[in-house]
C-alpha positions in Angstrom: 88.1 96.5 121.4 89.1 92.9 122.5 89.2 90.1 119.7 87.3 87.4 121.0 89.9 84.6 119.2 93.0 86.5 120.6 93.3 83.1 122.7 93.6 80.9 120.0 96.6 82.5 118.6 100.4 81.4 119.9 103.1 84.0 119.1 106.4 82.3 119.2 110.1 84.1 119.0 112.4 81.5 118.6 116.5 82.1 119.9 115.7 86.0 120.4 119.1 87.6 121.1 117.7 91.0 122.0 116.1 91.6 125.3 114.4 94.9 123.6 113.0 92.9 120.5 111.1 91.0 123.4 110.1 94.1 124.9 108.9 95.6 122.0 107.1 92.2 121.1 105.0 92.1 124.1 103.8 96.3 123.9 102.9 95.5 120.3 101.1 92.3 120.8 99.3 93.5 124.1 98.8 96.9 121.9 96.9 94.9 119.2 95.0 93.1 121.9 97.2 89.9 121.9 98.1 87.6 124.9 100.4 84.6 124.5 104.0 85.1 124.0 106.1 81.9 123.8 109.9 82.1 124.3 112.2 79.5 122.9 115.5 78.7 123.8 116.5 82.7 124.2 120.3 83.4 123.9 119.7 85.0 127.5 117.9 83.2 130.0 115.3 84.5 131.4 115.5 87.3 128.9 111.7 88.5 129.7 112.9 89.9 132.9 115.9 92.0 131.3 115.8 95.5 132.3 116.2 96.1 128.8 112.8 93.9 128.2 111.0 95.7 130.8 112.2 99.3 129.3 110.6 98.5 126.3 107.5 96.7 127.1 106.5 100.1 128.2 103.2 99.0 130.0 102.8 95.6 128.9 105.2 94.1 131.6 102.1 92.0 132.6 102.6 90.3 129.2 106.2 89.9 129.7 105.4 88.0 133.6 102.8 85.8 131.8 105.2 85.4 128.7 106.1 81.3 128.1 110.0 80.1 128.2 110.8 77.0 127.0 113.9 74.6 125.4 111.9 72.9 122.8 109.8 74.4 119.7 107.8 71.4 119.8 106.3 72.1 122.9 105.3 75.7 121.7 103.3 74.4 118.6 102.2 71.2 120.3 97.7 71.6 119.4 98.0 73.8 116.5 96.8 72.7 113.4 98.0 75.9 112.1 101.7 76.8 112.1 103.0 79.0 110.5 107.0 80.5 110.0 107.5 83.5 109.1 110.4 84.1 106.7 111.1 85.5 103.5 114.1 83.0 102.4 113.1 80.7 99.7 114.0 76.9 100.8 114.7 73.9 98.6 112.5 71.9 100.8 109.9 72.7 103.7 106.6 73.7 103.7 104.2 75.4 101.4 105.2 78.8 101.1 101.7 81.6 101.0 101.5 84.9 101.5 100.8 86.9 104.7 97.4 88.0 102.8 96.3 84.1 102.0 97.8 83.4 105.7 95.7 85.6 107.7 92.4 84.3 105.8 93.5 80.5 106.7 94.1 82.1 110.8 90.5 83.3 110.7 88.7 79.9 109.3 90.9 78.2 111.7 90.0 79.7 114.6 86.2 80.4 113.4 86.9 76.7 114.1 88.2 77.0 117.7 91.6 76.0 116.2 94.9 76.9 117.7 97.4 78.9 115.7 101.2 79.2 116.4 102.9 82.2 114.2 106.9 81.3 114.8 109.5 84.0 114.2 112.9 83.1 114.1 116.0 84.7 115.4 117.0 88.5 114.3 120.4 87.6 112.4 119.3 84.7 110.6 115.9 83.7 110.9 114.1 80.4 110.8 116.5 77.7 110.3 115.2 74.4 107.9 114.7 72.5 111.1 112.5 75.0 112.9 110.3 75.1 109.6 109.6 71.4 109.4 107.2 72.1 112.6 105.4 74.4 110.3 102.6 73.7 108.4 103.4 77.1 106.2 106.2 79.3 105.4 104.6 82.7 105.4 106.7 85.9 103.4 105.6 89.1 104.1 104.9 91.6 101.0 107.8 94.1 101.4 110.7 95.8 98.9 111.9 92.7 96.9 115.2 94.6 96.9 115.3 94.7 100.8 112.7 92.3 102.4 114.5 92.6 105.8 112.4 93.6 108.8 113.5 94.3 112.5 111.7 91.0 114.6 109.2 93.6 116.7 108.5 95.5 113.7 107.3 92.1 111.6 105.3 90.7 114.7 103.8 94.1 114.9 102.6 94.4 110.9 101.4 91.1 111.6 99.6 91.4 114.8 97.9 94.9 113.3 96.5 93.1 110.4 95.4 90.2 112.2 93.3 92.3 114.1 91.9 94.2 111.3 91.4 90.7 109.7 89.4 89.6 112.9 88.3 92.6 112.9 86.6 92.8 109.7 85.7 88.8 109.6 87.9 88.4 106.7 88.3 84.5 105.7 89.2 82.3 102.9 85.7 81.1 102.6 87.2 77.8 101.9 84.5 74.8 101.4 86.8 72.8 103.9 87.2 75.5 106.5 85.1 73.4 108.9 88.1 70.7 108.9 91.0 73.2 109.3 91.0 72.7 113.4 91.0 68.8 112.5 94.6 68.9 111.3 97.4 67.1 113.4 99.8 69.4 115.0 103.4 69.4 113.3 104.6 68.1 116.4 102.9 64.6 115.7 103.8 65.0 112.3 107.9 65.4 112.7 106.9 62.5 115.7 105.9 60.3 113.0 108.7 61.2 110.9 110.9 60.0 113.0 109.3 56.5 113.4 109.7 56.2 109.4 113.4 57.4 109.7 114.1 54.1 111.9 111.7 52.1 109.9 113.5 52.9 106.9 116.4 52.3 107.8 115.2 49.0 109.1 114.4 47.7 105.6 117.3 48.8 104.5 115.8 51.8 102.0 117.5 54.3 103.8 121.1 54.5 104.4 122.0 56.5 107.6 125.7 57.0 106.2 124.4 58.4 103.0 121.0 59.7 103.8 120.9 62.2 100.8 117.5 64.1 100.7 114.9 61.6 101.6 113.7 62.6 104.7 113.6 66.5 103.8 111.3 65.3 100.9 109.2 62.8 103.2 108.8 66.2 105.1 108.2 68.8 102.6 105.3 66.2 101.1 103.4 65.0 104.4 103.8 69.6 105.0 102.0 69.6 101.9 99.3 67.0 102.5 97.9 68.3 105.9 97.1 65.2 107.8 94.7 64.5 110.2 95.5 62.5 113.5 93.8 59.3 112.1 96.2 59.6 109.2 99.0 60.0 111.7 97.7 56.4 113.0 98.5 55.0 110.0 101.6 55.7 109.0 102.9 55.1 112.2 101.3 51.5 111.9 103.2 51.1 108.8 106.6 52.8 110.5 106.1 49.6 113.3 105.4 47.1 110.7 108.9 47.8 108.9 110.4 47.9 112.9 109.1 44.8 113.6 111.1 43.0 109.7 114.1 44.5 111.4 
């Protein structure tokens, strides 16, 4: 059975070391009736075309051929008002951390919505890095043995990508009174964009010290993560960003 909002969702591998982990990726995800498989910064270029790759696709080499490479995570996530990282390693800072269960209900309203969804896995030996989660709008854990949480990269995408489809499936949501505003969320690309216009303007004014930065912009992060701006709200902090450029 094809799932009508397959096209809204992004699956991202970020640094994949293992040509067969991509392989195995794109037979899973075409197996759950999946499409767009985004590559970033692979340890081998051109990794999708491995024989290795190819072996294990088993079928779904026409997945692999249509399969996105690219240097930048930005680019990947760039449209999404839904990002989410998947990782089971608890950070001091970042975004909110859910569950895959609350994670796949806020996929469903999103797209119900016609809004794009990025799900970013990290590399196999030590997953998504602090700087790869600040384009998240989530950190997402899957439910596993507390005492050994550690999945193989194909075999997490594929527990996800199976009960995403039974989610779609089954029209599971949140149900959430504010569902209809979920696809009107900026992308964290625009997001970490204006983050970096504050970094200079704070700087300007003299409130943050480049030489001693400490933890202020991790915390500017992990609080604009949690308050899910829209675009206009974007517009306005990056008014105030130029108004402390132009005291410089």
């Amino acid at each position: 059975m094809e799932i009508d909002q397959a096209h809204l969702i992004r699956w991202v591998l970020v640094e994949t070391s293992h040509p067969g982990n991509v392989g195995s990726a794109a037979r899973a995800l075409k197996t759950m009736g999946f499409h767009y498989l985004h590559l970033i910064k692979p340890k081998i270029p051109g990794i999708a075309n491995q024989a290795e790759a190819i072996a294990l696709a088993s079928g779904a080499a026409d997945l692999l051929e249509s399969s996105q490479e690219s240097e930048s995570l930005d680019s990947a996530v760039q449209g999404c008002s839904l990002v989410l990282g998947l990782t089971s390693r608890e950070r001091e800072f970042g975004p909110p951390a859910i569950d895959w269960e609350t994670a796949r209900g806020l996929i469903t309203d999103t797209v119900r919505n016609q809004g794009q969804v990025a799900l970013v896995f990290g590399p196999e030996r030590t997953g998504l890095e602090n700087h790869h989660l600040s384009l998240c709008t989530h950190r997402v854990w899957l439910d596993a043995n507390p005492d050994y949480p550690s999945l193989n990269l194909a075999q997490a995408l594929m527990v996800c990508a199976y009960t995403l489809r039974e989610a779609f499936l089954a029209g599971i949501s949140q149900n959430s009174s504010n569902s209809r505003d979920l696809s009107d969320y900026a992308d964290p690309a625009a997001v970490a964009a204006m983050l970096e216009h504050w970094r200079q303007g704070l700087e300007a004014i003299g409130y943050l010290d480049p030489a001693n930065p400490k933890k202020l912009m991790p915390r500017l992060e992990a609080l604009f993560a949690r308050s899910r701006l829209h675009q206009e709200e974007i517009d306005l902090l990056r008014g105030i960003a130029k108004q402390m450029l132009l005291r410089k």
